[in-house]
C-alpha positions in Angstrom: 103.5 20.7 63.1 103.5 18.6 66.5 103.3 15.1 63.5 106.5 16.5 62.5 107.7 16.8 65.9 106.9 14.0 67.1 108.5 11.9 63.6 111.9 13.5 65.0 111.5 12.8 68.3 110.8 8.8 67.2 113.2 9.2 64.9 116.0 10.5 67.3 114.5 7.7 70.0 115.5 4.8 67.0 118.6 6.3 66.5 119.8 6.1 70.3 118.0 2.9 70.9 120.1 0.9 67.7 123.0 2.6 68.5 123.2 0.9 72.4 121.9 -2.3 71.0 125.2 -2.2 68.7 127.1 -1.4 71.9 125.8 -3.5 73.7 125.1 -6.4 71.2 128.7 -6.0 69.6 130.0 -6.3 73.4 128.3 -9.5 73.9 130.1 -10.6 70.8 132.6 -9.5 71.3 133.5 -11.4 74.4 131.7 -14.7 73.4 134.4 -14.7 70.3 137.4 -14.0 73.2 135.6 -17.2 75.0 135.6 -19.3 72.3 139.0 -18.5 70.8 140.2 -19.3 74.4 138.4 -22.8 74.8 137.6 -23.6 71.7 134.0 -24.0 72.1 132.0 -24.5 69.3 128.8 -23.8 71.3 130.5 -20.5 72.4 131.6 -20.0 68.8 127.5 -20.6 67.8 126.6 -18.4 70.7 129.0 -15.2 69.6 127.5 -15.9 66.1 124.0 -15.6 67.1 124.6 -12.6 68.8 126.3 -11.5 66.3 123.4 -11.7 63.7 121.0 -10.0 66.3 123.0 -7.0 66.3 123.2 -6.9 62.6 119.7 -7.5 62.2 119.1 -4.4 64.6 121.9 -2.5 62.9 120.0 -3.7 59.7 116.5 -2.5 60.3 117.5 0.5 61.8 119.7 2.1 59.1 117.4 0.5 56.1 114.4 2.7 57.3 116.2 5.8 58.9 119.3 6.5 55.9 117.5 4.1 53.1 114.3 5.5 53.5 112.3 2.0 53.0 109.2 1.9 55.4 109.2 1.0 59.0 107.4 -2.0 58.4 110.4 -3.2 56.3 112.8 -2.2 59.0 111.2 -4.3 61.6 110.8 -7.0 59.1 114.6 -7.4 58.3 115.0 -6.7 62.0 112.5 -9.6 63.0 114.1 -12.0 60.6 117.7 -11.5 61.9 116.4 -11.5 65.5 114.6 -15.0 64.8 117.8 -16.8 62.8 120.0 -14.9 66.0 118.0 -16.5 68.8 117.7 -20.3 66.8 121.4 -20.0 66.5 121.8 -19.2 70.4 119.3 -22.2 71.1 121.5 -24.2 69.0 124.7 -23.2 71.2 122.7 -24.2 74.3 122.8 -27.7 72.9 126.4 -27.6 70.9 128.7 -30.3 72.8 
């Protein structure tokens, strides 16, 4: 009974966790595409993108093992992969011209 418990409590704790790093992440993109579309920045266009595939990879992972019901490990895979292309793209924009 407290395994069961304790799965829901994790559960609930991924759900609230995603959900702010879609607030949060979406935000960031939100206003690194208002930035570029105002100077036309290619590094702040790179930079809104790789934030952009962070928060899909976190949005990703999370509703792939919670609602698809493929294993944690799989979640944090897709989530790892999106996190790693996210961050080389934001290295990129550090260098853009």
């Amino acid at each position: 009974m407290v395994h069961t418990t304790t799965s829901a409590s994790i559960a609930t704790g991924i759900i609230v966790m995603k959900t702010g790093i879609l607030v949060l992440g979406g935000l960031i993109t939100y206003f690194s595409l208002k930035a570029y579309r105002n100077t036309g920045s290619s590094a702040l266009r790179a930079l809104a993108i790789g934030f952009g595939i962070i928060t899909l990879g976190a949005l990703l992972g999370g509703t792939f093992d919670l609602i698809l019901g493929v294993s944690l490990a799989v979640g944090l895979l897709i989530d790892a992969i999106l996190t790693f292309v996210g961050l080389a793209v934001i290295t990129y924009s550090l260098y853009a011209d």
